[in-house]
C-alpha positions in Angstrom: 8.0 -25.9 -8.9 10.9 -25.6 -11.4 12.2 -22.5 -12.6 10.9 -22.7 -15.9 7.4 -22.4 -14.0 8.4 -19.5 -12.2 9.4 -17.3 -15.5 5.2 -18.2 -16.7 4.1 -15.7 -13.8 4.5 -12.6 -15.8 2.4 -14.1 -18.6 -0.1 -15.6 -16.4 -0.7 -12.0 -14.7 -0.5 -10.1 -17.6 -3.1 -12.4 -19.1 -5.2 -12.1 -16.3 -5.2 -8.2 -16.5 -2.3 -7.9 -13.7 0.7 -6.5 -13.6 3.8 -7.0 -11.5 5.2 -4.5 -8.9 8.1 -2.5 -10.5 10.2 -2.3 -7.4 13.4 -1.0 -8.6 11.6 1.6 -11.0 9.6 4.8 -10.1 7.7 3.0 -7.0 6.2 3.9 -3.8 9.0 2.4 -2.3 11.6 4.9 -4.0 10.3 8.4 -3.0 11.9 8.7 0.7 14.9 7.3 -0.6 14.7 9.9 -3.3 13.3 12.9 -0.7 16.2 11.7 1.8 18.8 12.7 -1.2 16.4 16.3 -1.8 17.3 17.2 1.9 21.1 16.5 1.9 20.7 12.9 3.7 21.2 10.5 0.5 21.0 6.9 1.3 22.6 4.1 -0.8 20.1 4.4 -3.8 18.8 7.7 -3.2 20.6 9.8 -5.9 19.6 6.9 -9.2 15.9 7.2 -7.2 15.7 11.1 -7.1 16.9 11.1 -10.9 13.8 8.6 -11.4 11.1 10.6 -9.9 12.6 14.4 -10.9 12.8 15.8 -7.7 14.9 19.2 -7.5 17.1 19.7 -4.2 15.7 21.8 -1.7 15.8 22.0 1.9 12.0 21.3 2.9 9.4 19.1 1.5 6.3 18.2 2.7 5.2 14.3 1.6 1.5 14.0 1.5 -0.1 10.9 1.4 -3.6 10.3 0.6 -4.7 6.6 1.5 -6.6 5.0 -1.6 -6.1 7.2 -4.1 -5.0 5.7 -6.7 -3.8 7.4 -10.1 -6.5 5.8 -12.4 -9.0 6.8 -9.7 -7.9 10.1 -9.7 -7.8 10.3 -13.4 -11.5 8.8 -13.9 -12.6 11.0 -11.1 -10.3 14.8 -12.3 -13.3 16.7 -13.0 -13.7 16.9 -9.3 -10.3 17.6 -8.7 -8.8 20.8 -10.9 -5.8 21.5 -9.2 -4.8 17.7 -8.9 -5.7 17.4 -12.5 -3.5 20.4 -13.1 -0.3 18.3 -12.3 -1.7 15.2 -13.9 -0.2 16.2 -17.0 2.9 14.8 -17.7 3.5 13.1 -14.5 3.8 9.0 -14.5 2.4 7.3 -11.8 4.1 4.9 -9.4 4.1 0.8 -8.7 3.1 0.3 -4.9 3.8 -3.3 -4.0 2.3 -6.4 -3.2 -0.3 -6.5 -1.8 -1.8 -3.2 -2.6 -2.6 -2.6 0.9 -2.1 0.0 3.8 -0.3 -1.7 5.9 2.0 -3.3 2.7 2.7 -0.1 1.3 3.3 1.8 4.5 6.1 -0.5 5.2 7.5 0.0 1.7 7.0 3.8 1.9 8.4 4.3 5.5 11.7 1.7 4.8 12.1 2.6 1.0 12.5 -1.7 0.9 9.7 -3.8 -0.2 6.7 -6.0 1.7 9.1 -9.3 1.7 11.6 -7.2 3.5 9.2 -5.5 6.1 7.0 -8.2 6.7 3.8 -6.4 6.3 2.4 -8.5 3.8 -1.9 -7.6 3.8 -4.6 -6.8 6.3 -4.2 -9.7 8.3 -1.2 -11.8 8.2 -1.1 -15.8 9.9 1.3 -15.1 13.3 4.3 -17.6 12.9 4.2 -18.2 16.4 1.1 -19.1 17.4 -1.0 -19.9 13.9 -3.6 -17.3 14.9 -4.9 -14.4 12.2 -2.7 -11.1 13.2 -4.3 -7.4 12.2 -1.4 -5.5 10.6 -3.6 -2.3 11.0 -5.2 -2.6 14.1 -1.7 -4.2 15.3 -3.6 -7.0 17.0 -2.3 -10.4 17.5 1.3 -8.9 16.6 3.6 -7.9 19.7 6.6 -5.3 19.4 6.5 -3.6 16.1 10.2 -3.4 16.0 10.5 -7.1 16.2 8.0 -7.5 13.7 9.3 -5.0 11.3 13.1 -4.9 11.5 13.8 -2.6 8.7 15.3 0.9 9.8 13.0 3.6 8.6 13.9 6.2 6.0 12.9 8.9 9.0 15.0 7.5 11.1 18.1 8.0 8.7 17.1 12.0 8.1 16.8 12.2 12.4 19.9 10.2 12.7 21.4 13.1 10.2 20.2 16.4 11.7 17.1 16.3 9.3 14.0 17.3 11.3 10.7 15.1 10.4 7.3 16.2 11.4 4.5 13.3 10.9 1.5 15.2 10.9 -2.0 12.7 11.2 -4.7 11.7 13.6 -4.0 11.4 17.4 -4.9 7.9 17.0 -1.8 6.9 15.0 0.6 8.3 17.7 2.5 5.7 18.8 0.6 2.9 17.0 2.1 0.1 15.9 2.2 0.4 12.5 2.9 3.9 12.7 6.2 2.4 15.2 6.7 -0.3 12.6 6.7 1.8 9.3 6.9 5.4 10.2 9.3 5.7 13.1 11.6 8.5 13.9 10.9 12.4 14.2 8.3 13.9 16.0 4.3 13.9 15.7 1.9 16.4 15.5 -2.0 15.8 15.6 -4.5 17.3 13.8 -7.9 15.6 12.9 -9.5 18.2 10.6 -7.6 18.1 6.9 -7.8 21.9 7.4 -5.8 21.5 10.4 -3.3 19.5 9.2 -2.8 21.5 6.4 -2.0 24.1 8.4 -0.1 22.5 11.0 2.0 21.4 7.6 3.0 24.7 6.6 4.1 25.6 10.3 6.4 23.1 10.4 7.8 24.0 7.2 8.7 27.3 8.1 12.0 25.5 8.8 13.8 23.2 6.6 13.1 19.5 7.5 10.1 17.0 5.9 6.8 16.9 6.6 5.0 14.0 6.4 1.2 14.6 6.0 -1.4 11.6 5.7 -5.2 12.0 4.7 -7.4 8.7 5.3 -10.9 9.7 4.5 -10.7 9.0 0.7 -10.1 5.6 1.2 -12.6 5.2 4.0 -15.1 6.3 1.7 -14.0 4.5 -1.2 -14.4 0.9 1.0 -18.4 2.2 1.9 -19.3 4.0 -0.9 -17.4 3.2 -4.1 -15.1 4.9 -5.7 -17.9 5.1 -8.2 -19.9 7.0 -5.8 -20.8 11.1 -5.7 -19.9 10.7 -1.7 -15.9 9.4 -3.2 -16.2 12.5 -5.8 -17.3 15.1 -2.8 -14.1 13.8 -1.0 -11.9 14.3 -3.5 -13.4 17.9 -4.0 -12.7 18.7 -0.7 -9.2 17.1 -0.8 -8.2 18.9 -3.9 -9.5 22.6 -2.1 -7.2 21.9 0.6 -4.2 20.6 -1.2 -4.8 23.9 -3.3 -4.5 25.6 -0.3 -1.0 24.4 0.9 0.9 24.2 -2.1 -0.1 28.3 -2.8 0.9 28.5 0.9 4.4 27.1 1.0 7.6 29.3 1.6 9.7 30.3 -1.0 12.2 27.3 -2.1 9.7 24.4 -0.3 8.4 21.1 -2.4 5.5 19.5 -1.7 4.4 16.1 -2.7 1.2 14.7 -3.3 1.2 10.5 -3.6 -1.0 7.4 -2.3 -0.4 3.7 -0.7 -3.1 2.5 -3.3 -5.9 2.6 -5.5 -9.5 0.9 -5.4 -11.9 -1.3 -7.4 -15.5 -1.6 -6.9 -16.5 -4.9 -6.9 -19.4 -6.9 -7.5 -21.1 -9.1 -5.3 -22.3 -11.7 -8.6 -18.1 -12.7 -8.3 -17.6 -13.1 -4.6 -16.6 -16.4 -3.3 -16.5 -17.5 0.1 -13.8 -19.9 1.6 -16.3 -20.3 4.3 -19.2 -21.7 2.4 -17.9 -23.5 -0.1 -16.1 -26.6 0.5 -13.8 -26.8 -2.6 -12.4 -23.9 -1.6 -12.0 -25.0 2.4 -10.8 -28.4 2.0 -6.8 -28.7 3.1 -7.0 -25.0 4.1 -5.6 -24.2 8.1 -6.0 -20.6 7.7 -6.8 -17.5 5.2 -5.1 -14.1 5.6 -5.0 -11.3 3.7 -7.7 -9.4 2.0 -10.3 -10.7 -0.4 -8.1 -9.3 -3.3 -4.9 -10.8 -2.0 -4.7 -14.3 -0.3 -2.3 -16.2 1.9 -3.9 -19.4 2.6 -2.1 -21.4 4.7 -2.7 -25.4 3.6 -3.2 -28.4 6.7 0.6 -29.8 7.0 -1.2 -33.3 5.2 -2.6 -30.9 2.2 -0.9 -31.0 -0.8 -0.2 -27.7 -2.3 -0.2 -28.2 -6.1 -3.5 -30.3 -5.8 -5.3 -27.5 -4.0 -3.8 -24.9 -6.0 -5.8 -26.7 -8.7 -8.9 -26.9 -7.1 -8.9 -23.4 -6.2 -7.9 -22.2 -10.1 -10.4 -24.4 -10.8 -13.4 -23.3 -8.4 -12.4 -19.4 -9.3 -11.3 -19.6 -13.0 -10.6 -16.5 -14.7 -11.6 -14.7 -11.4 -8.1 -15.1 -9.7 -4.2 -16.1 -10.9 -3.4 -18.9 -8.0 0.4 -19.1 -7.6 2.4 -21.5 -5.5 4.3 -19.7 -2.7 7.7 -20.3 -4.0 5.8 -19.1 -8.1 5.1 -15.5 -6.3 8.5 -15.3 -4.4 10.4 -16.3 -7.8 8.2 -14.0 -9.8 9.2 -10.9 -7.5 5.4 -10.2 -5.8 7.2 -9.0 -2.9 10.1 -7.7 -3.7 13.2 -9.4 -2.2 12.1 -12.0 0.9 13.8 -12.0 4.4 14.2 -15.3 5.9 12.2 -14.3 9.1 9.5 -13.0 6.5 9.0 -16.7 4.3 6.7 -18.2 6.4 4.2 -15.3 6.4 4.0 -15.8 2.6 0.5 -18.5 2.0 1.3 -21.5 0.6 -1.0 -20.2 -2.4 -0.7 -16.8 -3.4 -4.4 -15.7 -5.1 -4.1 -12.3 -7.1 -8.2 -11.7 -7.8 -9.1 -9.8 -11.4 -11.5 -7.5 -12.5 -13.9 -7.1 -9.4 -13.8 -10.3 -7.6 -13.1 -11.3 -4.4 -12.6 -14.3 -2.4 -13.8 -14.1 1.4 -13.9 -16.3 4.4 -17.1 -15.7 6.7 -15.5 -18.1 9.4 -12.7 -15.2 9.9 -14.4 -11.9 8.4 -17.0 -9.8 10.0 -20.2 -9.4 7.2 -19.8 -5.9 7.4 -16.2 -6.4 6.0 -17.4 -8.8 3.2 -19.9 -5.9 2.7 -17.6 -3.5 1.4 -17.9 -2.1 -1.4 -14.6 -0.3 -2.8 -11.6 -2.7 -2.6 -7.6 -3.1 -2.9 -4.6 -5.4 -2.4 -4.8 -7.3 -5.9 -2.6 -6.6 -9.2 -4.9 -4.7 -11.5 -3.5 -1.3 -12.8 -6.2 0.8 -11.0 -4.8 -1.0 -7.7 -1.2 -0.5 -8.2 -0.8 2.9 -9.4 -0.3 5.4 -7.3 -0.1 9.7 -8.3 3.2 11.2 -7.9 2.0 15.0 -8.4 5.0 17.5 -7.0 5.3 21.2 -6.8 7.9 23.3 -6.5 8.1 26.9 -5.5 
């Protein structure tokens, strides 16, 4: 690939209906940096990311995070949501990375660095030392999360400076490892009911410190029912009547902000392809990891890369942008990439539009092909996240 190549990315994606990360603008990746500097804790970019994102100082915040809500979802959807909609006005969203995944944007959000940094690049990732498809959300296949992710967390710099940090989320995530990888540092408390975690929120911030609160249900919705769906609008309802609840609740002088790892496309089964079934696709391909919006395939040591980068542009034509790995790293998909983190990267990078998706039914369970709201691709409804703040 020669430079000149790399600078056609942009265009390509932009063509396609895709857009790039903005990493160093208001991002996903900024707002701990930029919370770290609202408690008295600034880190080396904090101050130029707290201007970005208009956060006044204060000695509490509470962070909430609601997985899969993105801010064109949320703006589709506001008639279920007043008070959200409330403090839509005005407010920009945020890039998440790439992919626009959980387990991407968690990394991004807990280190305030980017996916090529972290190493949590999609769902599933190919294991450097063995070959075998690794689950970045189950933490299967992985080992020690602090050997896999070797970024120090944003938490860990507000413990390490007399900051308290309270995550506040399902028993299940305590001591996971991508909770260990991303989130570490601070204490935990678990609460499964929003309700209760809502309330154990605004214990915690009787004292100055952050909260960090995360929601889940929203997205698991979204991947069964659509983000189309009334079952996606009901969860927002009850999302927004909570949220209500805790920012009328704060203490005097508290901050509480509402953002999201992602948003979420429905897709349509008429523009799925499947790695699995059709041999274009399969031939010189070892592995597939990712998501069906976001690819790494991983090419057979005797496959030649820009010949099956071909095939596949031509197999899923306007249904995908198929980069080379060193196009995506040049372009700046993933931010800045570690040494350690290269060989996760696929030797093709495939960014699916509109609502395709490419699967692999030799790897996937069908009831994971089956899904019917998805994320991790480059389309604005998948990259934008809210970044909705109140201050008392």
């Amino acid at each position: 690939m020669t430079a000149a190549a790399s600078t056609t990315v942009p265009a390509r994606l932009a063509d396609a209906g895709l857009v790039l990360p903005d990493y160093a603008g208001p991002s996903l990746s900024g707002l701990l940096p930029a919370v770290s500097d609202v408690l008295g804790a600034p880190v080396p970019d904090g101050a130029v990311r707290r201007a970005q994102l208009g956060l006044p100082r204060t000695d509490r915040v509470c962070v909430v995070l609601v997985d899969g809500l993105g801010y064109e979802n949320l703006a589709e959807r506001a008639g279920h949501a007043p008070f959200l909609r409330s403090l839509l006005d005005g407010a920009a969203p945020l890039s998440a990375g790439y992919p626009s995944t959980t387990a991407a944007s968690m990394g991004s959000f807990g280190t305030g660095t980017a996916p090529g940094r972290t190493g949590l690049l999609g769902y599933t990732v190919r294991n450097p030392q063995d070959g075998t498809l690794a689950n970045l959300v189950s933490w299967e296949g992985i080992g020690s999360a602090r050997t896999w992710q070797r970024e120090p967390t944003v938490f860990e710099h507000l413990v390490a400076h007399d900051v308290p940090v309270t995550t506040v989320g399902p028993r299940k995530f305590m001591g996971s490892g991508l909770t260990e990888a991303a989130l570490r540092g601070g204490g935990y408390r678990a609460a499964e009911s929003l309700g209760a975690r809502v309330d154990a929120a605004l214990q915690q911030l009787r004292e100055p410190g952050l909260v960090y609160l995360y929601w889940g249900d929203v997205d698991k919705t979204g991947h069964h029912q659509g983000v189309g769906s009334w079952q996606w609008g009901d969860q927002l309802e009850a999302l927004d009547g909570e949220l209500r609840r805790l920012a009328r609740s704060l203490p005097r002088g508290a901050s509480v902000v509402v953002t999201a790892d992602h948003g979420m496309v429905d897709v349509d089964l008429a523009r799925r392809w499947d790695v699995g079934t059709e041999p274009a696709l399969a031939d010189g391909v070892a592995l597939v990891a990712g998501e069906p919006r976001a690819l790494h395939v991983h090419l057979a040591a005797d496959a030649d890369p820009g010949a099956v980068a071909d095939r596949w542009a031509d197999v899923l034509g306007d249904a995908a942008v198929v980069l080379l790995r060193d196009e995506a790293v040049a372009a700046g998909l993933f931010g800045p990439v570690a040494e350690h983190v290269l060989p996760l990267v696929g030797d093709l990078v495939v960014a699916t539009t509109g609502r395709a998706t490419v699967v692999d039914s030799r790897t996937q369970t069908p009831a994971s092909m089956q899904l019917v709201g998805v994320h991790g691709s480059l389309t604005p409804a998948e990259v934008r996240v809210p970044l909705l703040a109140v201050h008392t």
